[in-house]
C-alpha positions in Angstrom: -17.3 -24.3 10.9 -17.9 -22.1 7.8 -20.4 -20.3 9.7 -17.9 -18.7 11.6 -16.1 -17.2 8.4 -17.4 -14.2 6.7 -18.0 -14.5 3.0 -15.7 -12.6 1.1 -17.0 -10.3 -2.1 -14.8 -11.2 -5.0 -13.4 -8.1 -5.7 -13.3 -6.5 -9.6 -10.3 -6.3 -11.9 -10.3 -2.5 -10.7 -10.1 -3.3 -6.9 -7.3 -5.7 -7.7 -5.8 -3.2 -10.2 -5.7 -0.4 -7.3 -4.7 -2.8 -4.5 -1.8 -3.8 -7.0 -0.5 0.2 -7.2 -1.0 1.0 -3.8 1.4 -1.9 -2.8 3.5 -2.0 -5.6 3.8 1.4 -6.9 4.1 2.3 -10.3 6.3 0.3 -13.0 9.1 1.9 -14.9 8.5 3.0 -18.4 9.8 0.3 -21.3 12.9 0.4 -22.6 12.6 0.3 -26.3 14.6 -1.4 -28.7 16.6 1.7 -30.1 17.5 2.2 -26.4 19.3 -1.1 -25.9 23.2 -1.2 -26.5 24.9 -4.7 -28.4 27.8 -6.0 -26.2 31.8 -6.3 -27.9 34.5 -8.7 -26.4 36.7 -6.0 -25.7 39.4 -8.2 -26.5 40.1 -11.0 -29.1 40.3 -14.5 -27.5 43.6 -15.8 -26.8 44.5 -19.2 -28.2 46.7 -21.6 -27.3 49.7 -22.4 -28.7 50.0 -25.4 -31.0 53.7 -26.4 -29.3 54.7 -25.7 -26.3 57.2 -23.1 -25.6 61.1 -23.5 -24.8 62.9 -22.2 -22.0 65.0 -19.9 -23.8 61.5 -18.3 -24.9 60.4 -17.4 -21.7 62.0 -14.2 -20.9 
């Protein structure tokens, strides 16, 4: 049985590296550190309130 296979070459970090860009394209660039933004709650967290609230209150 493994005379019917062909031997296969192991192929070079090069071949692989080429094979790799030719499917895969090219990456994007980095993003650097300066280039990344901190997120804010836009709002403060409501809490809830410690009793609940009369009727009269509602409207």
């Amino acid at each position: 049985m493994s005379g019917d296979r062909e031997q296969i070459e192991p192929r070079t970090e090069d071949e692989l590296a080429q094979q790799r860009q030719a499917r895969f394209g090219h990456l994007p660039a980095r993003v650097s550190p300066e280039d990344l933004v901190e997120s804010e709650e836009a709002e403060p967290v409501h809490e809830e309130p410690d009793q609940p609230m009369v009727r009269r209150e509602w409207g």
